[in-house]
DSSP file (Angstrom, degrees, kcal/mol; ACC not computed):
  #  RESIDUE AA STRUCTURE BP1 BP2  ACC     N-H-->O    O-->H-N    N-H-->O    O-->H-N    TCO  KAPPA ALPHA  PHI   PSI    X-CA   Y-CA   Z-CA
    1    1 A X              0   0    0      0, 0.0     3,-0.1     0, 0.0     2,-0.0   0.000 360.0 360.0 360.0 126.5  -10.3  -18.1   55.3
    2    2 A X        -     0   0    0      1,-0.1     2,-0.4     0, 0.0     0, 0.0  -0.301 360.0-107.5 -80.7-175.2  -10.6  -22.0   55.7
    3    3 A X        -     0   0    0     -2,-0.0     2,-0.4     1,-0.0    -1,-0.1  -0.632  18.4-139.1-102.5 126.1   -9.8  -23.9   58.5
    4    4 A X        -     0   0    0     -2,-0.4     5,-0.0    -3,-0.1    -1,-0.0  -0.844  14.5-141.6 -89.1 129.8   -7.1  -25.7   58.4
    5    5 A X     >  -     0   0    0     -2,-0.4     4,-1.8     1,-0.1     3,-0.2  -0.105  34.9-111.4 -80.3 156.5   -7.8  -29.6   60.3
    6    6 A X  H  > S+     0   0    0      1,-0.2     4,-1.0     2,-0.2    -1,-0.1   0.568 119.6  62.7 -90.6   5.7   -4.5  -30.5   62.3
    7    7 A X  H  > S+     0   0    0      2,-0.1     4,-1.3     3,-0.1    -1,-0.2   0.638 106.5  46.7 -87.2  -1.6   -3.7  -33.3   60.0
    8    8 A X  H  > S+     0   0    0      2,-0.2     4,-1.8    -3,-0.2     5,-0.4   0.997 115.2  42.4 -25.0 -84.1   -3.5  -30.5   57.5
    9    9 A X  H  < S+     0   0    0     -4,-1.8     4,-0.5     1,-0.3    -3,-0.2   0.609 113.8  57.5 -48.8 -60.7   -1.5  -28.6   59.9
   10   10 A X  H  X S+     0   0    0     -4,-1.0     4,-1.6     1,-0.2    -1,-0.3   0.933 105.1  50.5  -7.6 -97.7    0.4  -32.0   60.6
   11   11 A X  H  < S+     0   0    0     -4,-1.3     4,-0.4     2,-0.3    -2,-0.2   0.509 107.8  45.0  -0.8 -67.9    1.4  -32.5   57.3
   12   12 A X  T  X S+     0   0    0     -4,-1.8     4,-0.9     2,-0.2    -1,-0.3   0.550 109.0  59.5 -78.1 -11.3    3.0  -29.2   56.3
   13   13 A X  H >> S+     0   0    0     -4,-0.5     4,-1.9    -5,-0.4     3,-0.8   0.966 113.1  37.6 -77.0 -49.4    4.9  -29.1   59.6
   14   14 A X  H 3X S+     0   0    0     -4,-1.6     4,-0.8     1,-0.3    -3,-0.2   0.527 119.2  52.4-102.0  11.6    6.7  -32.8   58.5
   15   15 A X  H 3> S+     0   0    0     -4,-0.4     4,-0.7    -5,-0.2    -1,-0.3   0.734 108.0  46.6 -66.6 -36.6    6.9  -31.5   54.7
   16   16 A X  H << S+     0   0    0     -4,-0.9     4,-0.2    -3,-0.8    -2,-0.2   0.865 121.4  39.9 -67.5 -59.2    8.6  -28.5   55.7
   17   17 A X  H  < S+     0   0    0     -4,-1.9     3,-0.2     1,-0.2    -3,-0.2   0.818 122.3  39.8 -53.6 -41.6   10.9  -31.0   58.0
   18   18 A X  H  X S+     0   0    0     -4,-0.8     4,-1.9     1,-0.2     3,-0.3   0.460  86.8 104.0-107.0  -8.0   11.3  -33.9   55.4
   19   19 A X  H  X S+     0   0    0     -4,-0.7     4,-2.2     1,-0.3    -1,-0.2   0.726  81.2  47.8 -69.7 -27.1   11.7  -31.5   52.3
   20   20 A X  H  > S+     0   0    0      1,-0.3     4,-1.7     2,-0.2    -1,-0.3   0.930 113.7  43.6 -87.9 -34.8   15.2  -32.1   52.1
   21   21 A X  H  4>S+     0   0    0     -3,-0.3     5,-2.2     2,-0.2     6,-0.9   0.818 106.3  65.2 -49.4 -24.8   15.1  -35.8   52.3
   22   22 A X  H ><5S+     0   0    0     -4,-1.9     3,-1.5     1,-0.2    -2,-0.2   0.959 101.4  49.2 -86.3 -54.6   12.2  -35.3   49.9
   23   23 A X  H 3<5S+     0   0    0     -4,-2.2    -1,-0.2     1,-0.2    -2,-0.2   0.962 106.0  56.6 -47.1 -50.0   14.9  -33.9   47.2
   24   24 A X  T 3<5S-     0   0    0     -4,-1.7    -1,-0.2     1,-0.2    -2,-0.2   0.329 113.7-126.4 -95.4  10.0   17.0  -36.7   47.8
   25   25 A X  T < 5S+     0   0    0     -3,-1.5    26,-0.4    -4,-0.3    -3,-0.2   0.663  77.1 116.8  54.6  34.7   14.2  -38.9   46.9
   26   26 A X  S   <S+     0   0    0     -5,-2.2    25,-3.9     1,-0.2     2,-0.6   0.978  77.7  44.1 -81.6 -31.0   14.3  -40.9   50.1
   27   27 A X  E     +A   50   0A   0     -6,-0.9    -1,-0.2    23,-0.3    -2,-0.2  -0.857  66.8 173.4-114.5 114.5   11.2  -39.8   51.1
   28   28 A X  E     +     0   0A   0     21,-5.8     2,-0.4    -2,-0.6    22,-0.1   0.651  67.1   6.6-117.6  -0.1    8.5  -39.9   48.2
   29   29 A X  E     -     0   0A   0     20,-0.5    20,-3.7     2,-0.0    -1,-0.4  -0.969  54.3-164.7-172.0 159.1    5.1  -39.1   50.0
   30   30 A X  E     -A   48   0A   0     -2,-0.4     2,-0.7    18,-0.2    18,-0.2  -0.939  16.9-179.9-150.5 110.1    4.1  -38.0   53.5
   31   31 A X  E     -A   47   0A   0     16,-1.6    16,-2.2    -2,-0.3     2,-0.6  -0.873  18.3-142.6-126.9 128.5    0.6  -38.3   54.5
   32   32 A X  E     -A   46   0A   0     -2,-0.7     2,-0.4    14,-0.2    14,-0.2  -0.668   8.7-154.3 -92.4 135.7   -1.3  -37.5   57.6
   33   33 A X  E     -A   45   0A   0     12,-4.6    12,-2.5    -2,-0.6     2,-0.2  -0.842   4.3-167.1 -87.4 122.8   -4.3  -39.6   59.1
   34   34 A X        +     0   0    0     -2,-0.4    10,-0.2    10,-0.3   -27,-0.1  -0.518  12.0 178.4 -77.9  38.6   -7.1  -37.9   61.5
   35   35 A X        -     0   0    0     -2,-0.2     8,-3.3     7,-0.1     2,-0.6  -0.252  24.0-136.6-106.9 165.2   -9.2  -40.6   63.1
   36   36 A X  B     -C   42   0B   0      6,-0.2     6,-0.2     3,-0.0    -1,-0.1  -0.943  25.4-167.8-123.7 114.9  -12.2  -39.4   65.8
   37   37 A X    >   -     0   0    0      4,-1.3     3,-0.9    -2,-0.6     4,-0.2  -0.172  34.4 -61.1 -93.4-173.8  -11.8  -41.7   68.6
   38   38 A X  G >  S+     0   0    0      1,-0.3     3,-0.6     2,-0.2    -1,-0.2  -0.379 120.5  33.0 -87.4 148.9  -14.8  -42.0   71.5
   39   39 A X  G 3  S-     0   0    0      1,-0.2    -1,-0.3    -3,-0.1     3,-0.1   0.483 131.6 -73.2  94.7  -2.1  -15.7  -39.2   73.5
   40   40 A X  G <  S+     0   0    0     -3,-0.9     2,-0.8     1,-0.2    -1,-0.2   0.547  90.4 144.0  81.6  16.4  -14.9  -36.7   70.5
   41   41 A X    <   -     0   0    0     -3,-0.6    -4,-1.3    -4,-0.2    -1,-0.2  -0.832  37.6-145.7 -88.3 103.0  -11.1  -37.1   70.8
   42   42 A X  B     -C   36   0B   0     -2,-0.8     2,-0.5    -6,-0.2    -6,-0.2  -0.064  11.4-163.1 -52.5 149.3   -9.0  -37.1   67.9
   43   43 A X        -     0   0    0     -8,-3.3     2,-0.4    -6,-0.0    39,-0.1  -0.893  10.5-159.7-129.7 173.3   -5.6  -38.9   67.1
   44   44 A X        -     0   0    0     -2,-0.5    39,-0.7   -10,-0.2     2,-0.3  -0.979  12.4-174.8-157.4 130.1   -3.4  -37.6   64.1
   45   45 A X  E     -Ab  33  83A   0    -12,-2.5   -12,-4.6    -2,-0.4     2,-0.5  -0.986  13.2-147.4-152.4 136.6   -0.8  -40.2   62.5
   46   46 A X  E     -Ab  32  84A   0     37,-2.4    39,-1.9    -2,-0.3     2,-0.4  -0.903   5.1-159.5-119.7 143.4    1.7  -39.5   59.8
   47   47 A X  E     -Ab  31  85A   0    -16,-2.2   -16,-1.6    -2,-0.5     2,-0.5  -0.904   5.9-157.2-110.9 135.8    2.7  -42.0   57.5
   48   48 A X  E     -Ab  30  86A   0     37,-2.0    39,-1.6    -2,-0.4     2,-0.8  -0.973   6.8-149.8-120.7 120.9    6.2  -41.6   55.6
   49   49 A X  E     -     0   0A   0    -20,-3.7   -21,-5.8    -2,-0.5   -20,-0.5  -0.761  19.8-167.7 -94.2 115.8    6.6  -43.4   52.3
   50   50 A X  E     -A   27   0A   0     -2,-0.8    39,-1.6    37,-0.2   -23,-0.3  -0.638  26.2-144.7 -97.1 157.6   10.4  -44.4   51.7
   51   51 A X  S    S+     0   0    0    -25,-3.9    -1,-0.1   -26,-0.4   -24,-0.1   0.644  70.7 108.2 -82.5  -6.0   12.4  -45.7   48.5
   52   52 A X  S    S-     0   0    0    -26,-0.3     2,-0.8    14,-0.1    37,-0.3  -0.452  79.9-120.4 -61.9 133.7   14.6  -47.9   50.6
   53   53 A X        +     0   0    0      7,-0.2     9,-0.9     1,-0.1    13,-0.1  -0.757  45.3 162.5 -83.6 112.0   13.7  -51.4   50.0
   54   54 A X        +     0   0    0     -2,-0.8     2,-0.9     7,-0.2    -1,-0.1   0.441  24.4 117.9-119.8 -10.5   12.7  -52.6   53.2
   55   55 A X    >   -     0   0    0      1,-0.1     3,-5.5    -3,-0.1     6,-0.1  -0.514  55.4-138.3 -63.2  96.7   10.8  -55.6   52.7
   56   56 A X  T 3  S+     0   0    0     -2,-0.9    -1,-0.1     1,-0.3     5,-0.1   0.395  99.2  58.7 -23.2 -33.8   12.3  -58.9   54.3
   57   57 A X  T 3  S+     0   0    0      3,-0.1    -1,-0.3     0, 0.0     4,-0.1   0.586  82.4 109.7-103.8 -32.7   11.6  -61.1   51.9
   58   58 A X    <   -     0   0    0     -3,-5.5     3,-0.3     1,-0.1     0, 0.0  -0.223  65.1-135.6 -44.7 159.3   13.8  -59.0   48.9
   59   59 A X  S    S+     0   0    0      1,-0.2     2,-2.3     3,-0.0    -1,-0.1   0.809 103.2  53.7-100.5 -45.1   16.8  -60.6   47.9
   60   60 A X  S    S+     0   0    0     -3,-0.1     2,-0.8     2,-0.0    -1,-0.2   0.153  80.5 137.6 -63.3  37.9   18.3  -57.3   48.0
   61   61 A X        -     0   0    0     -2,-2.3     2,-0.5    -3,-0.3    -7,-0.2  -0.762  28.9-173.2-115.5 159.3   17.5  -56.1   51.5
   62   62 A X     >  -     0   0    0     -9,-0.9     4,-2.0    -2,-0.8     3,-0.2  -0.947  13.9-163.6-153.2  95.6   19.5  -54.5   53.7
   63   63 A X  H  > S+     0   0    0     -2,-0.5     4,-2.3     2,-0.2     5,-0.3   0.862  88.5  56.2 -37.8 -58.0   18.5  -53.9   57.2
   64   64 A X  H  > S+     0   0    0      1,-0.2     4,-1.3     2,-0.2    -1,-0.2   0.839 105.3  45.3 -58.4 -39.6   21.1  -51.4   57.7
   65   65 A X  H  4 S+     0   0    0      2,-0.2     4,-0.3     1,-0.2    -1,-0.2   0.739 112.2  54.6 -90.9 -38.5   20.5  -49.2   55.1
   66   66 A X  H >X S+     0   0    0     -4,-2.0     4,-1.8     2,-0.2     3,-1.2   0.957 110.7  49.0 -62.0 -56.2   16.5  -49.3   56.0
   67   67 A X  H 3X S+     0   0    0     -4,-2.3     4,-1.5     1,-0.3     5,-0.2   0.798 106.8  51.8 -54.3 -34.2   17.2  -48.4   59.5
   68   68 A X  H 3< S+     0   0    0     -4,-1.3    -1,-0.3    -5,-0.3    -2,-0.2   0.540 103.3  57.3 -96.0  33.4   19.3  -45.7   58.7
   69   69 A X  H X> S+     0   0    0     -3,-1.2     3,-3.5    -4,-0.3     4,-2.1   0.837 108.1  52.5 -90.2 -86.1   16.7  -44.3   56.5
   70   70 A X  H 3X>S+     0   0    0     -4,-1.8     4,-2.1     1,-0.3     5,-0.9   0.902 104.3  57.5 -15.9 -67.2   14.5  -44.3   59.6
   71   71 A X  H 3<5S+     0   0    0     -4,-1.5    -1,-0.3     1,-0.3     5,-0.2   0.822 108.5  38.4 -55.7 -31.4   16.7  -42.7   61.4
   72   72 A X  H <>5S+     0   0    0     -3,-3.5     4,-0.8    -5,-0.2    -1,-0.3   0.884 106.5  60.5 -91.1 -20.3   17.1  -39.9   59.6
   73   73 A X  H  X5S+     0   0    0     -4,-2.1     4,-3.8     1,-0.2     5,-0.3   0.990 114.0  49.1 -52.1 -64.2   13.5  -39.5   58.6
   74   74 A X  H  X5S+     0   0    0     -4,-2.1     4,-1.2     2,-0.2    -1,-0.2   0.741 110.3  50.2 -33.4 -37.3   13.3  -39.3   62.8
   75   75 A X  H >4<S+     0   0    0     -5,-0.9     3,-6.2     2,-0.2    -2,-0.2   0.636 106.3  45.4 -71.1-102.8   15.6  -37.2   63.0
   76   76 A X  H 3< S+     0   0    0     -4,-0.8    -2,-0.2     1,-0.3    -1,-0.1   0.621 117.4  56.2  23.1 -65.1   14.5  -34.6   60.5
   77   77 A X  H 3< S+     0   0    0     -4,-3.8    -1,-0.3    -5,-0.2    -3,-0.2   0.849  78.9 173.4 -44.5 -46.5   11.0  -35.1   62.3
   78   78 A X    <<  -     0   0    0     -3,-6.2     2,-0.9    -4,-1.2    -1,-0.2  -0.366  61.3 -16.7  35.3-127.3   12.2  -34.4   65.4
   79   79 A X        +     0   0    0      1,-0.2    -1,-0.0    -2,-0.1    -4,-0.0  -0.818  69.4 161.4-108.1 124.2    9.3  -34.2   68.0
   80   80 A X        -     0   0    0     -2,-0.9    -1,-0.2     2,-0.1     3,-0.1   0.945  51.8-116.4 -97.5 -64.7    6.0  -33.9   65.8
   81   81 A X  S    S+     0   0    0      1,-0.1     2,-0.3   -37,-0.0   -37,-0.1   0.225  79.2  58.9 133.4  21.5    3.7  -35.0   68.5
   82   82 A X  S    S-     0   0    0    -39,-0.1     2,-0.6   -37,-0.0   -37,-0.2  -0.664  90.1 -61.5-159.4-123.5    2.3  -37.9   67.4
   83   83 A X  E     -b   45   0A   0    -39,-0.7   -37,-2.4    -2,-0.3     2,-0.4  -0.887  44.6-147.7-118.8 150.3    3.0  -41.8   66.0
   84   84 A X  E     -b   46   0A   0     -2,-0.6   -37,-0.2   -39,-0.2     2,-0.2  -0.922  11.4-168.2-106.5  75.4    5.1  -42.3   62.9
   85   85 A X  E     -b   47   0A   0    -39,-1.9   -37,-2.0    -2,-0.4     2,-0.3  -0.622  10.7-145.5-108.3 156.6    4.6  -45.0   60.5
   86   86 A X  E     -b   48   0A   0    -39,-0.2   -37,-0.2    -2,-0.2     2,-0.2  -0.898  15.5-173.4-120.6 138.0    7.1  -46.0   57.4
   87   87 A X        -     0   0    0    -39,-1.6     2,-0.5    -2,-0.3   -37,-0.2  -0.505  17.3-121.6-103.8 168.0    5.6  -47.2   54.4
   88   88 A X        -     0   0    0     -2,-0.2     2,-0.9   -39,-0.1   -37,-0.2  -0.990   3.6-145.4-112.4 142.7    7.9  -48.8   50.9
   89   89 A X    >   +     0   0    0    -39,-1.6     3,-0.6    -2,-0.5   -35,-0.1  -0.917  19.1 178.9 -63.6 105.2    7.9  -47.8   47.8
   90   90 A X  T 3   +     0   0    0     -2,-0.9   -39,-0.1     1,-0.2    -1,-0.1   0.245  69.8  75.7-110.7  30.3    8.1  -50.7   46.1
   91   91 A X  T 3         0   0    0      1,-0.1    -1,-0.2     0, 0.0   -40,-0.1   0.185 360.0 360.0-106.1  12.9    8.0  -49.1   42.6
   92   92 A X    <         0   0    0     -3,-0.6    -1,-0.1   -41,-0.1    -2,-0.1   0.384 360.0 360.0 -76.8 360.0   11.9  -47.9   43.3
């Protein structure tokens, strides 16, 4: 049987979390990052791509609505164990 890496492992835990956001197309991709830091110590980081347009510079952007997108993605998450980054979709 392989071995699953713990941003595998990562991954299906905040798919499992986000899936209902993930119907509701707020959430359109979730990837986790592995990187091998000195000393042989790993770090694990999950990146969440949202359809909220979140980019400052749109004429249509809405701070409130971006935040509370976070905020439920965070929720959802609850505590994964590790750092959380939000991506755009900007093909929405």
């Amino acid at each position: 049987m392989p071995q699953v890496s713990a941003a595998q492992e990562l991954e299906v835990i905040a798919r499992t979390r986000l899936a209902s956001l993930m119907e509701d197309k707020l959430v359109t991709r979730i990837s986790a990052l592995s990187t091998l830091r000195r000393g042989g110590e790993t770090t694990e980081r999950l990146i969440v791509r949202i359809s909220v347009e979140t980019h400052k510079t749109s004429p249509d952007f809405d701070q409130a609505a971006a935040d509370k997108a976070k905020d439920r993605i965070k929720q959802a998450l609850g505590e994964i164990g590790c750092d959380v980054f939000f991506e755009t979709d900007r093909s929405a």
